[in-house]
N, C-alpha and C positions, 0 to 999 in steps of 0.2 A: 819112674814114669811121672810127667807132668800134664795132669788134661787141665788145657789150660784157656780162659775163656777170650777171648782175642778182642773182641768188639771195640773196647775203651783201650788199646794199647795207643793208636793214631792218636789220642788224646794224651795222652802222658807224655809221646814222644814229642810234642807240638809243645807242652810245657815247659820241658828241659832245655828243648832249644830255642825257647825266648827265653827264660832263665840262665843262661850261658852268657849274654852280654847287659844282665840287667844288674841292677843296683843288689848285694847281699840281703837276704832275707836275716833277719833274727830273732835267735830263738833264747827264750830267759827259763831259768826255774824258780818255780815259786811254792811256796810251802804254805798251802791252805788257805788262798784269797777267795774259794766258791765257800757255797756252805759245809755244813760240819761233816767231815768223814771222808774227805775227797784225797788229804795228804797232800802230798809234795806234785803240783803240776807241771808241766811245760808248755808254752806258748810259744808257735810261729806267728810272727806279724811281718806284714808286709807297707805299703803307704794304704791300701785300700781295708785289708780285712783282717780280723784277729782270730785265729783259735788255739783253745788251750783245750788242752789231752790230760786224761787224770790215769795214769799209768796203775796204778792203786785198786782201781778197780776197770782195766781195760775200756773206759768211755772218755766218749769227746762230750766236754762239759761246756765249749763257747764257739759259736761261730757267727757271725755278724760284723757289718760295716768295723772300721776304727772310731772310737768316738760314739758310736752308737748301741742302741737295745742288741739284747743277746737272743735271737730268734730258736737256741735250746733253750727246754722245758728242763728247771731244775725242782725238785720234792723243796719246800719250804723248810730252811733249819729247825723250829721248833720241829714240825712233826715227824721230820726224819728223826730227831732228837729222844724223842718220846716215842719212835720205832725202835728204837737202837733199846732205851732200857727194858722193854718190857720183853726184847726177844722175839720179835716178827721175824717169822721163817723168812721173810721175802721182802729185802729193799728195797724201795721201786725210787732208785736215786734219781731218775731222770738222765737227759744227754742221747749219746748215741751208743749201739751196744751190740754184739753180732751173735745170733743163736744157731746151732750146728743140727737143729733136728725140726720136723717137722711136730706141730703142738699135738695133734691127735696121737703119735706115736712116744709122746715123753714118757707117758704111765708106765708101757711097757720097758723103755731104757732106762729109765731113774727107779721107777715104782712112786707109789702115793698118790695117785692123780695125775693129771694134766695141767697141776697149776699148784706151787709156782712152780719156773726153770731151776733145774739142781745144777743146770751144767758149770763145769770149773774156766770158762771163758767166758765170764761175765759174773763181776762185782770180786772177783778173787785178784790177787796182786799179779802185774804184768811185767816181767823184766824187760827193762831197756835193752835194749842190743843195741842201736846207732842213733847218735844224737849230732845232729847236723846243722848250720844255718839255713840249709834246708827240707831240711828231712825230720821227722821221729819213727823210730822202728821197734815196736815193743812187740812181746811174745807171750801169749798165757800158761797158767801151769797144765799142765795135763787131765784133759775131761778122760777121766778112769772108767767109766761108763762105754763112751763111744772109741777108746783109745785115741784121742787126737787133739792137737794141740792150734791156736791160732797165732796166724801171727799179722800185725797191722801195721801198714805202712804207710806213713800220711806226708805228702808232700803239699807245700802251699805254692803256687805260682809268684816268681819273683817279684811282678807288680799288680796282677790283676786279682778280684775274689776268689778264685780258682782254689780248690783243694781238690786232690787227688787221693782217695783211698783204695790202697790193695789190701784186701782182707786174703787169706792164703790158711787155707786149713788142710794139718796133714797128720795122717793116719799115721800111729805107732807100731800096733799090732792089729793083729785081726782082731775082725768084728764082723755080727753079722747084718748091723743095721749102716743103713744109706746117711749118706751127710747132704746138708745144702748149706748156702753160705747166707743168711737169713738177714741185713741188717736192717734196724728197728730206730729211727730218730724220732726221739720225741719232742717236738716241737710245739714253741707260743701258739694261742690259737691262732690259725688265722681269719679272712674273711670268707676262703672256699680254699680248697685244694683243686688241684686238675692232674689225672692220671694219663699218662701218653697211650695210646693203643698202634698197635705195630702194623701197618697195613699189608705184612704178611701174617699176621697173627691167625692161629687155624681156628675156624670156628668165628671169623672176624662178623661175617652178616651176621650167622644168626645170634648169637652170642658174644657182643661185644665188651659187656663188662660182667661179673659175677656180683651178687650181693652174697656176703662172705658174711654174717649176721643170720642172727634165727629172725628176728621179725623182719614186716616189708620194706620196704626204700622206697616212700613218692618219689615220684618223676620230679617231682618240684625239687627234690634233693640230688637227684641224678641224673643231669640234662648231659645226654649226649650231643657231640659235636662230631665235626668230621674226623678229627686225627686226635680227639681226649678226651675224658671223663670231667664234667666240673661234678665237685662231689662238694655237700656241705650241710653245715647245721644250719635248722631253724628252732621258734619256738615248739612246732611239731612233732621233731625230731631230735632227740639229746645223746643219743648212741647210735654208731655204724661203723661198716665196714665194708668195702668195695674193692676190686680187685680187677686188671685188665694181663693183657700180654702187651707187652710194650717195654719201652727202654728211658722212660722218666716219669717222676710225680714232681711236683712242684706245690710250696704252700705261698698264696697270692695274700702278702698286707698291704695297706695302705701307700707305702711309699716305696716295699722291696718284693722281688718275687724269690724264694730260695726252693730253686732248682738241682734236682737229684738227680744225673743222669748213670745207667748201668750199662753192662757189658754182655748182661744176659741174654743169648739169643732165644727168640721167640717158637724154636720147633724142641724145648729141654721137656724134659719130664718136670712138671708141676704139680705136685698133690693139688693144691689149694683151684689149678685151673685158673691160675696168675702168675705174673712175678712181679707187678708191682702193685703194691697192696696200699691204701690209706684206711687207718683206725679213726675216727674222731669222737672224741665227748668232749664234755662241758669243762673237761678241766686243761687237756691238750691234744694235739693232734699227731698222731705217728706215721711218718714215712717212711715208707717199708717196700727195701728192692730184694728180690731170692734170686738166684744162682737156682740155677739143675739143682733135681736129686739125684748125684750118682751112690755106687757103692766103689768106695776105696779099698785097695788090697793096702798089707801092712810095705807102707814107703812109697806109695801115692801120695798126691796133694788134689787139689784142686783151690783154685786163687778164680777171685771177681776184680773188677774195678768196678768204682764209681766216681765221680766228679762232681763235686758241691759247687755252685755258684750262685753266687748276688747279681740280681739283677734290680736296678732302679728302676722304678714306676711311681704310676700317681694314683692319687685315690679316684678321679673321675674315670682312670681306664677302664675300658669296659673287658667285659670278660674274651674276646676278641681278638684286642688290642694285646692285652697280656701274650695269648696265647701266641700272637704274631712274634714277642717278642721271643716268648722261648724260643721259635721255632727260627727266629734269625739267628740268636748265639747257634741252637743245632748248627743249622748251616753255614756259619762261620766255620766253626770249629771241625766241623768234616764228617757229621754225627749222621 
């Protein structure tokens, strides 16, 4: 049985078939060009964007223009370095990285707390399965815990910024705890983020966004709009986290917007009462889209999509202006 989440499939399928007459994508392997501990990577590039995948420990480690800054958040080599000897329970490599359980319920599936992730899909070795001029498809070992395994499927659109991830998590054996498909980008700071809100989202008047954080969130940090959240730091504010029902976040620089869109629809079960989440401090910002919490029987799955893209901007845009623009690629693309 496959419950399988549909939303971003018209998006994939719009990919392939501008990819069918466009120029070959290529893809290289490279043996340790990020910081230390990453191992043997692969990169798809296209004329416009580049990312490279670290199979090694299941995350995307680059995604940005060609030519240009890398808008993932990587740990600094020395301090990852001086994590590594003294034995830190918990990497915090940076990149992109997909968690199978909701945080309040880890203590009880791992034990120890609720911090760090023990799970085996994520920072553990991913095998390769298909390596493509378009494609990379790797697989994680077995989270022994939840019985279930991920698998990640990253396509990059033939000539445009466009990446496509299928993340697909499937149940070995029984269990008696619920999975969701969590992924977590950690991303450059930017100048604000904006989270989408779903205009069938339940609870949309009265509760339009959640502050997902124990202390408060000025308004001055969480200006709503008609169809997003602009979320962001000031000097008054150095920790948050915010959460809507919607199907994109986006982190807004200077000259690029990098737009997350997902597949999740807005009537799943959501502990958190979101599914797109943004984290922010002072050192990066995490974009963060969930998938449903179902329960899987053993030889279910459950698979999301999501869709990266670049979009060009300028520093005078106004916060507006941007939004106008995500919401023209949406409606290009059929979202």
């Amino acid at each position: 049985m496959n419950i399988k989440l549909l939303f971003g499939m018209a998006i994939t399928a719009a990919i392939f078939t501008i990819g069918c007459t466009s120029a070959p994508i290529k893809i290289s392997e490279t043996s340790d060009p990020q910081p230390l501990g990453y191992g043997k990577t692969y990169t798809l590039q296209n004329s416009s964007a580049v990312v490279t995948i670290a199979p090694e420990i299941g995350r995307i480690i680059h995604f940005g223009f060609v030519g240009d800054k890398n808008l993932i958040w990587l740990k600094d080599r020395g301090e990852l370095a001086k994590e590594k000897v003294v034995g830190t329970e918990w990497l915090n490599w940076g990149g992109d990285k997909v968690w199978p359980a909701q945080q309040s319920e880890w203590s009880f599936i791992y034990g120890g707390g609720d911090w760090p992730p023990k799970t085996k899909l994520d920072g553990h070795l991913f095998r390769v399965i298909k390596s493509t001029a378009q494609k990379l498809v790797i697989e994680s070992p077995l989270d022994d815990a939840l019985h279930v395994r991920l698998r990640r499927t990253l396509t990059l659109d033939a000539t445009r910024p466009h990446l496509t991830i299928e993340n697909t998590i499937t149940r070995n054996s029984a269990s008696p705890w619920p999975v969701h498909i969590w992924s977590v980008t950690q991303s450059i700071l930017p100048n604000y983020t904006l989270l989408g809100i779903d205009r069938d989202a339940p609870d949309r008047e009265s509760r339009p966004f959640s502050n997902l954080w124990d202390s408060p969130l000025p308004e001055a940090n969480a200006k709503l709009l008609n169809s997003a959240l602009r979320f962001s730091l000031d000097e008054n504010l150095s920790i948050a986290k915010a959460g809507t029902i919607g199907n994109w976040c986006a982190g807004v620089y200077d000259d690029v917007i990098f737009l997350q869109e997902s597949d999740s629809p807005p009537d799943g079960c959501y502990p958190d009462g979101a599914n797109v989440e943004v984290f922010i401090f002072n050192q990066y910002t995490e974009l963060e889209l969930l998938s449903p919490s179902i329960h899987l029987q053993k030889g279910e799955n459950i698979s999301s999509t999501t869709v990266w893209s670049l979009i060009k901007t300028e520093a005078k845009a106004t916060t507006e202006e941007n939004l106008k623009l995500i919401e023209g690629l949406n409606s290009a693309e059929g979202l």
